[in-house]
C-alpha positions as CSV (number, residue, x, y, z in Angstrom):
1,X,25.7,15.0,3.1
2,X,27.7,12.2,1.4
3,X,29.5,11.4,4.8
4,X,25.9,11.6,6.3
5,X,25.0,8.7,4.0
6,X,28.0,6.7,4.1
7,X,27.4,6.6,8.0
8,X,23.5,5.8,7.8
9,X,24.8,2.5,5.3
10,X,27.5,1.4,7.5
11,X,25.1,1.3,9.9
12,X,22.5,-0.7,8.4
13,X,25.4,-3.0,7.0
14,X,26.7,-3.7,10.2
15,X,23.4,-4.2,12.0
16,X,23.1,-6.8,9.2
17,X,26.4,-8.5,10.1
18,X,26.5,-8.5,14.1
19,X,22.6,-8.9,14.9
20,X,22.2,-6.3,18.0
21,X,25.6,-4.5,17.4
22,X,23.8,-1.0,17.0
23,X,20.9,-1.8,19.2
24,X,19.2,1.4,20.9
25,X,22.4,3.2,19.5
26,X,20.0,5.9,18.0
27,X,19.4,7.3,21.8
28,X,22.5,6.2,23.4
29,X,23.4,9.8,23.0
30,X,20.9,12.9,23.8
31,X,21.9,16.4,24.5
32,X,20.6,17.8,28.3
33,X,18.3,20.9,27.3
34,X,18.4,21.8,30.8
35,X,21.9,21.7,31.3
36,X,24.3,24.9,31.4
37,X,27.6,24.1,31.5
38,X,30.7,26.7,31.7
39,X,30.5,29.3,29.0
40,X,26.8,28.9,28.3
41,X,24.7,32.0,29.2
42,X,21.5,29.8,29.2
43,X,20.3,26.4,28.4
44,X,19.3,25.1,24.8
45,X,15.8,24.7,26.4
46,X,16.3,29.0,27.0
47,X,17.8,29.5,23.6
48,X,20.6,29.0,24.1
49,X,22.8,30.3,21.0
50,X,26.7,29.9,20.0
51,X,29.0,32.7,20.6
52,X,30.4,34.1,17.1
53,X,33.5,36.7,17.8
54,X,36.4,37.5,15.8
55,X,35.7,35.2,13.0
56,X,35.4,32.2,15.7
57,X,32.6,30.1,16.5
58,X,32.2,29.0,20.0
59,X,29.8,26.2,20.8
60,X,29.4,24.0,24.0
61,X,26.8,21.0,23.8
62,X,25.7,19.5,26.7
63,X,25.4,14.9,25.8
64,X,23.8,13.0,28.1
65,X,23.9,9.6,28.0
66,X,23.0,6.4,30.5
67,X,25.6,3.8,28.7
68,X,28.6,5.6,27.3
69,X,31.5,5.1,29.7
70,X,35.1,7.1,29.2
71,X,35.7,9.9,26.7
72,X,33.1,10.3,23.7
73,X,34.1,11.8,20.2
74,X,31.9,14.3,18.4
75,X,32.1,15.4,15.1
76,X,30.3,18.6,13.2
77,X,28.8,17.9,9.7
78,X,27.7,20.4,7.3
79,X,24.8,19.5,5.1
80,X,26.1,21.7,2.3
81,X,29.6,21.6,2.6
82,X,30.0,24.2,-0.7
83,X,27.9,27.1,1.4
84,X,29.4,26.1,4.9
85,X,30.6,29.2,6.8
86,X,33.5,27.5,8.3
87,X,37.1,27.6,6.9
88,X,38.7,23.7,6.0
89,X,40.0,22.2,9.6
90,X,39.1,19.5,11.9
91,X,35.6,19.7,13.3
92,X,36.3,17.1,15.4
93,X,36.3,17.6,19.4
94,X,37.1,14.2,22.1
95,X,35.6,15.1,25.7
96,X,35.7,13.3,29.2
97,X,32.6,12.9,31.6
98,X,32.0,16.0,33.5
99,X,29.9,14.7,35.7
100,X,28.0,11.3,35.4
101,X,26.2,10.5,32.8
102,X,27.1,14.2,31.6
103,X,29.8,15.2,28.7
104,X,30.7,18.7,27.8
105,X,31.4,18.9,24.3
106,X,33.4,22.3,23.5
107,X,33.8,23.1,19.4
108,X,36.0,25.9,18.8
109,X,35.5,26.8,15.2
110,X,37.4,29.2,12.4
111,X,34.6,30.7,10.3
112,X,35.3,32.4,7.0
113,X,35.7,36.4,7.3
114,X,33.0,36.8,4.3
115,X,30.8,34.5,5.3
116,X,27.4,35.1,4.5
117,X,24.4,34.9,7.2
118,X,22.1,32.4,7.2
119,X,20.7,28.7,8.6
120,X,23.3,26.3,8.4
121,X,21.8,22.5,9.1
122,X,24.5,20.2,10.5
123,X,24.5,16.9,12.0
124,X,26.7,16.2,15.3
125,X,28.0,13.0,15.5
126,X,28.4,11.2,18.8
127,X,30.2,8.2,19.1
128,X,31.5,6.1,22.3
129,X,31.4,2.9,23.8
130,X,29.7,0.7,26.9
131,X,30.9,-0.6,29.7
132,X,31.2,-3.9,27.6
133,X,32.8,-2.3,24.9
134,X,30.4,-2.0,22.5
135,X,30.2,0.8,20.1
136,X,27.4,3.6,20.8
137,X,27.0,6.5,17.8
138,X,24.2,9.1,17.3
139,X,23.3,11.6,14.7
140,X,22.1,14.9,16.1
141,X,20.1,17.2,14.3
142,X,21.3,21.3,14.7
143,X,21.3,24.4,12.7
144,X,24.3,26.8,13.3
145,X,22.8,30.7,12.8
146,X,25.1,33.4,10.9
147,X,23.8,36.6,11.5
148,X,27.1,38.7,11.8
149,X,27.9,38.0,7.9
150,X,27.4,39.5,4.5
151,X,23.4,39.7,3.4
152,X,21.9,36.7,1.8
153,X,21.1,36.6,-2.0
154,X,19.2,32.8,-1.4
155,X,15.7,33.5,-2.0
156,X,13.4,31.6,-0.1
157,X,11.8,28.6,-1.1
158,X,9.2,26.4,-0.3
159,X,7.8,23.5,-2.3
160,X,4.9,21.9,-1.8
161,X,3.3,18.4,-3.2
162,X,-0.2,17.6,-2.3
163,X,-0.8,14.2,0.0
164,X,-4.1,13.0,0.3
165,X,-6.5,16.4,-0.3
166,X,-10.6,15.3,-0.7
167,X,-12.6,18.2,-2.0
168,X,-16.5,17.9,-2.4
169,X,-18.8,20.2,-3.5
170,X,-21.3,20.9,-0.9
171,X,-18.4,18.9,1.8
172,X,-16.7,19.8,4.4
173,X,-13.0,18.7,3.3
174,X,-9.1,18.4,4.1
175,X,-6.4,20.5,2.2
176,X,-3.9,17.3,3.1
177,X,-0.1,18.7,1.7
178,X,3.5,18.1,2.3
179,X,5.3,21.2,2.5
180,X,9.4,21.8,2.3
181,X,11.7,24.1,3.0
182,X,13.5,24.2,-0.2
183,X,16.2,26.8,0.1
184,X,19.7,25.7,1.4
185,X,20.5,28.5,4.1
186,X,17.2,30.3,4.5
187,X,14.9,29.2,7.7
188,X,12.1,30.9,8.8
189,X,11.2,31.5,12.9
190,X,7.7,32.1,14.6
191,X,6.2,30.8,10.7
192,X,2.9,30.9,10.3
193,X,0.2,30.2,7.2
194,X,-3.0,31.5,5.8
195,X,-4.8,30.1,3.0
196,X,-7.0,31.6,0.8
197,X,-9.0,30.7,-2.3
198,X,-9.4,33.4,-4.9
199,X,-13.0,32.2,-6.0
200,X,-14.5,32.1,-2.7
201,X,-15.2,28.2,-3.2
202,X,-13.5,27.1,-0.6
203,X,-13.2,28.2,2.8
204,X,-11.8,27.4,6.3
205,X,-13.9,25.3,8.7
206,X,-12.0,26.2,11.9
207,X,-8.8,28.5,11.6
208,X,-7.5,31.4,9.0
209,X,-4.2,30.8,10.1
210,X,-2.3,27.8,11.5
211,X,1.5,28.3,13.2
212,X,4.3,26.1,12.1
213,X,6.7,27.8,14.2
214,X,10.2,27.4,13.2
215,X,11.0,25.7,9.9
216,X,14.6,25.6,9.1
217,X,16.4,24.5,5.4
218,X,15.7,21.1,4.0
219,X,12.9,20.7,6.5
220,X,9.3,19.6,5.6
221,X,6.2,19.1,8.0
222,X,2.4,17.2,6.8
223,X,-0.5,20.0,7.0
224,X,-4.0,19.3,7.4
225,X,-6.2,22.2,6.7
226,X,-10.1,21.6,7.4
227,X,-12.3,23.6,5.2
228,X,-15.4,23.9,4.1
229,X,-16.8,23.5,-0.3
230,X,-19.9,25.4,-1.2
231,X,-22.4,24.0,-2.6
232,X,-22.2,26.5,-5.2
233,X,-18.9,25.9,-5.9
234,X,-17.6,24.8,-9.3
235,X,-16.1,21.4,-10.4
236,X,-12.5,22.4,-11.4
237,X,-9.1,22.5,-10.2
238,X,-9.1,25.6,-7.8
239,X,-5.8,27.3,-7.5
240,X,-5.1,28.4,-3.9
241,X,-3.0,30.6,-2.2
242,X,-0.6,29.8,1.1
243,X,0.8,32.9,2.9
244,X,3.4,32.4,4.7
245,X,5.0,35.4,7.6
246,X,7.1,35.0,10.2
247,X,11.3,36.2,10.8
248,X,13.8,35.0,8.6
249,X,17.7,36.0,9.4
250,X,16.2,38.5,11.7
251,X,13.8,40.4,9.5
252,X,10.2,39.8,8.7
253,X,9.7,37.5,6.3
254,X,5.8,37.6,4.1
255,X,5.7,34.7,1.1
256,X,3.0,33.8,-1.2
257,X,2.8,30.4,-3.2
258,X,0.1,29.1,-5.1
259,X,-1.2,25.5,-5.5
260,X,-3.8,24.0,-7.4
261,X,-6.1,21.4,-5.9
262,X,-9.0,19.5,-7.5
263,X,-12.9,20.2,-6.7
264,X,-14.7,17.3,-7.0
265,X,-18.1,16.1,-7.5
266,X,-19.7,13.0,-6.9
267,X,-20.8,11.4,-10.2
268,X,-25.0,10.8,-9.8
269,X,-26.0,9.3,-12.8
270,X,-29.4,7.8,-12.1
271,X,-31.8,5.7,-14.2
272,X,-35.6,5.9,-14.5
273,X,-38.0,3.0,-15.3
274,X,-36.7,0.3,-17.8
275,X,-39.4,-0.2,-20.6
276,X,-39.0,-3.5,-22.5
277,X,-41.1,-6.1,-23.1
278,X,-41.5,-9.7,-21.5
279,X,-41.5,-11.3,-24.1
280,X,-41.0,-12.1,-27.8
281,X,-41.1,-14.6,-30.8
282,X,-38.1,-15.9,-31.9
283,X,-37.0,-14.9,-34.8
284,X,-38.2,-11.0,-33.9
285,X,-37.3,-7.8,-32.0
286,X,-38.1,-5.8,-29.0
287,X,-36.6,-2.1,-28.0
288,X,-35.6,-1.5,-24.8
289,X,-35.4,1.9,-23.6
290,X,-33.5,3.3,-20.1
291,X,-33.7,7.1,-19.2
292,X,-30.6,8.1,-17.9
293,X,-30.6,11.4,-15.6
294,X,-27.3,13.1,-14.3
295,X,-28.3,14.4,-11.2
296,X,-24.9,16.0,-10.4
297,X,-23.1,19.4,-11.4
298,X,-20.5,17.8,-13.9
299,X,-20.9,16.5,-17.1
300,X,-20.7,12.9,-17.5
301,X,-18.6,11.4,-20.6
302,X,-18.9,8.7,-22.5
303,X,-22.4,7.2,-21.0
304,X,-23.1,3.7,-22.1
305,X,-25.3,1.1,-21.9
306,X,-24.8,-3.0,-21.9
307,X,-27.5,-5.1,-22.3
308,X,-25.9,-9.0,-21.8
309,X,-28.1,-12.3,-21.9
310,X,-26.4,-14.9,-21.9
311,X,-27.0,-18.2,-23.9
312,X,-29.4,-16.0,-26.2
313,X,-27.3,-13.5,-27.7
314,X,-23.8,-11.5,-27.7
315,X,-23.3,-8.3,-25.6
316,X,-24.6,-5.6,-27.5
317,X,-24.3,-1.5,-26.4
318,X,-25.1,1.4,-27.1
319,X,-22.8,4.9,-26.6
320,X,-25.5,7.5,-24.9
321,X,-22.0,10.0,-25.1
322,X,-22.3,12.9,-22.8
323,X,-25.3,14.2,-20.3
324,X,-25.1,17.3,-18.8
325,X,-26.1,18.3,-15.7
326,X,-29.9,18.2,-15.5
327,X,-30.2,16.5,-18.6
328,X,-32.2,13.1,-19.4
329,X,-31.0,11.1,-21.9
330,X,-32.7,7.8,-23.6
331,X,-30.6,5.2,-23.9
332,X,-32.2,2.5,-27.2
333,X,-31.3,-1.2,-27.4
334,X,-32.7,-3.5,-30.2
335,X,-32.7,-7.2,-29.1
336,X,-33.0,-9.5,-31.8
337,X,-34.4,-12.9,-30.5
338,X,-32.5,-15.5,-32.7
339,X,-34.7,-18.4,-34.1
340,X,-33.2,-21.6,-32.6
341,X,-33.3,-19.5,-29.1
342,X,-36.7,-20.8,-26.9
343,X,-37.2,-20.0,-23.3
344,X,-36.3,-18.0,-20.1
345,X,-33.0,-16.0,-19.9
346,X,-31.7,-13.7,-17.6
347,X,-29.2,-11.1,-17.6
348,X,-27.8,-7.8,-16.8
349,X,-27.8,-4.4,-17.9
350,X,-24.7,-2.5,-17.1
351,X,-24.6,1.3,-17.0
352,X,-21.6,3.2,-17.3
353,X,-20.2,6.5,-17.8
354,X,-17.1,9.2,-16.2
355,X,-16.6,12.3,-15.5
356,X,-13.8,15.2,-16.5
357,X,-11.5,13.9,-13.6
358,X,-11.6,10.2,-15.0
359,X,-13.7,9.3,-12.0
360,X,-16.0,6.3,-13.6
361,X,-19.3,5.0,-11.8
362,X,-21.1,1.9,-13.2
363,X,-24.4,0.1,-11.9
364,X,-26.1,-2.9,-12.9
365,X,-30.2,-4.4,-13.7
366,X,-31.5,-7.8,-13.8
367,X,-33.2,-8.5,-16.9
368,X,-35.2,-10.9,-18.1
369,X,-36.6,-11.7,-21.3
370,X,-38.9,-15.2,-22.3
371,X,-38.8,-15.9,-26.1
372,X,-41.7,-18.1,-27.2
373,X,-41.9,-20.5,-30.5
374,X,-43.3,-19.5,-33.6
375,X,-46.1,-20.8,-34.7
376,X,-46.5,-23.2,-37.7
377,X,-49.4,-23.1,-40.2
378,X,-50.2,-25.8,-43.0
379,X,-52.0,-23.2,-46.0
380,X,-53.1,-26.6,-48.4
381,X,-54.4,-28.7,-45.4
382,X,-56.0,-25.5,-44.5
383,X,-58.2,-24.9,-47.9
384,X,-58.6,-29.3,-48.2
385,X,-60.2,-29.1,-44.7
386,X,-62.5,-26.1,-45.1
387,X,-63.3,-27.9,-48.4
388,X,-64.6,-31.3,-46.6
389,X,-66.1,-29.5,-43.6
390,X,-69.2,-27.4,-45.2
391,X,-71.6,-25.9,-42.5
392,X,-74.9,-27.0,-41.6
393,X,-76.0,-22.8,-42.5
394,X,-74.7,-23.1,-45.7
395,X,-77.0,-26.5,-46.6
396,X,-80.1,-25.4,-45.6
397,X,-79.4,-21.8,-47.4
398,X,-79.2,-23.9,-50.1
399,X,-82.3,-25.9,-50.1
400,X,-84.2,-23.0,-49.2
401,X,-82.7,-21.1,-52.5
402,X,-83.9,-24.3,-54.7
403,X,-87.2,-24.1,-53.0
404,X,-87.9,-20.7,-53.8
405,X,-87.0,-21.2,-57.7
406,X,-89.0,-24.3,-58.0
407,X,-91.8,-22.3,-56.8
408,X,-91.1,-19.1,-58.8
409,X,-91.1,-21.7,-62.4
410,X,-94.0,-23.0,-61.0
411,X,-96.0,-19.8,-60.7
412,X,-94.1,-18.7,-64.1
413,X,-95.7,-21.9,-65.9
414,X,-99.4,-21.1,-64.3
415,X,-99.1,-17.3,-65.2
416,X,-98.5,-18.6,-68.5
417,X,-101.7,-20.8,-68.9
418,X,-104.1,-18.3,-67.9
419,X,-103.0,-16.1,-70.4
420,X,-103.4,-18.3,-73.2
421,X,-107.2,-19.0,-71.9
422,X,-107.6,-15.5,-71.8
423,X,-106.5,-14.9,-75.7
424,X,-108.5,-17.9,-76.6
425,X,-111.5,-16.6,-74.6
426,X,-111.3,-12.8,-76.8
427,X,-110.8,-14.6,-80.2
């Protein structure tokens, strides 16, 4: 692996260097599926397999190549040189054209007599040069396959990360994950997957299964998996189950790992009619009361409400905390006009609130609130004015009182004299 990296930097460093030294080096050197040279039963496009026989490994690669010219050196890597099959020697082979444009490279290897089967990822290197003598190399993928050794104790791995998965309830979805073949000498033929949710929640909008064919050590592959969220489904992590079956080293192979993904619901807080007043007299307050409804199947945290007009007042709020589903809550502001503070102003109100997943939603409304002046009364100019200003109802009341008493004294004073005739008139 280390000689693997070395020759990836080199690379980059000398492409750095000599601009267009490596150009189009990376398919300078292909290998002819179709081709069957001497000792090859088929072609690689047929299968075609190395021949393991008396503790040797026997392996002819047909390279093609349009710009090589002469002999061509190819090298065998191991990627895990402490778990390699093959016994320390050169894995080194130099080969001339067969045929144009056609080299036969023949690798004659000594493998251990213990070795253990399994799937052995290597890297052939090519290397050559142009007509105009510039240098030509290419890394080639392969997998050497042990099958005539002692059983392997490995057990198989596979690791997988999510990428990009969008579950909804009530959507159709992707299951969007990266999956690896973690084990070192264990790879897996005619592989194919299954995925299954426990809870029902979630299932599969086209496909049970999906076939990944062969998937050999250290390899990963991207997997999109359409399915389908019911609407009854509930909004938490849902822990799902991949089944893997297929052959690996020759037998059948059945694996099972689980992975938990997130259901998600889209937060619908909603508001109902704002009730505050117009208007107010500096110096006093008004309420101003929002319903807040969570039309959604989570919970939303932490609901809160803003209320901000500028050049009247600060920002004041108000924590609502957390709505259920279903549930209406009031939301309460008390605006306190400040005395010095006359006129129109406009401002916002800002709602706010989250949900379990930390998914936030916010929304804003205009407001607008017109604070009018006080108004000033005199109490002592009051009482001197309604003092000087008598009214005409009141005078002629008055008159008409005097009136009556001067008449009731003078029919008192006439009363009187009769009755003094009449005692004088009995005497």
């Amino acid at each position: 692996m280390k000689k693997i990296l070395i020759v990836l930097l080199a690379a980059v460093f000398l492409t750095a260097l000599i601009p267009g030294a490596w150009a189009d080096n990376t398919d300078a050197f292909t290998i002819d599926e179709r081709a069957v040279l001497g000792d090859m039963s088929r072609s690689y496009l047929q299968g075609y397999e190395p021949v393991v026989s008396w503790d040797r490994l026997t392996m002819v690669i047909p390279i093609r190549s349009e710009k090589a010219v002469g002999s061509i050196q190819a090298e065998l890597i191991v990627a895990n040189e402490d778990i390699s099959p093959f016994k320390p020697q050169s894995m080194s082979a130099r080969t001339q054209r067969v045929e144009d444009g056609l080299w036969a490279v023949r690798f004659n290897l000594s493998l251990f007599s213990d070795r253990t089967n399994g799937d052995y990822p290597c890297t052939v290197r090519i290397s050559g040069a142009d007509a105009d003598g510039k240098e030509l190399m290419t890394a080639l993928p392969m997998v050497v396959h042990i099958r005539d050794g002692q059983p392997n104790t490995e057990p198989a791995q596979i690791s997988i990360s999510e990428d990009a998965s969008s579950l909804n309830v009530g959507e159709d979805g992707v299951i969007a994950v990266k999956l690896w073949n973690a084990s070192r000498s264990v790879g897996f033929e005619n592989l194919s997957l299954a995925l299954h949710d426990p809870s029902g929640d979630i299932l599969p909008k086209e496909l049970d299964t999906v076939v990944l064919g062969d998937w050999m050590p250290g390899e990963s592959l991207a997997l999109s998996f359409p399915v389908t969220v019911l609407s009854s489904a509930k909004v938490t992590p849902h822990s799902l189950r991949f089944d893997f079956s297929g052959q690996s080293l020759g037998q059948e192979a059945k694996l099972s790992v689980s992975y938990t993904v997130p259901v998600k619901q889209e937060i619908r807080l909603e508001q109902g009619g704002l009730r505050m007043a117009q208007s107010v007299v500096a110096g006093d307050s008004i309420t101003a009361t929002l319903p807040l409804m969570n039309m959604g199947k989570a919970d939303i945290l932490n609901a809160m409400v803003t209320i901000s007009l500028p050049g009247m007042s600060l920002r004041q709020s108000v924590l609502v905390g957390t709505i259920q589903p279903g549930e209406t809550r009031q939301a309460q502001l008390t605006i306190t006009a400040p005395k010095g503070a006359i006129g129109s102003f406009d401002g916002t109100l800002t709602v706010s609130g989250e949900d379990n997943d930390g998914n936030s939603v916010s929304f804003d409304l205009p407001v607008g609130l017109n604070v009018e002046e006080a108004v000033k009364t005199d109490t002592l100019t009051s009482q001197g004015t309604a003092k000087q200003k008598t009214p005409v109802s009141v005078i002629v009341l008055s008159i008409a009182c005097a009136v009556l008493v001067a008449a009731l004294i003078a029919q008192s004073i006439l009363l009187r004299g009769k009755l003094h005739k009449l005692e004088e008139e009995r005497l």
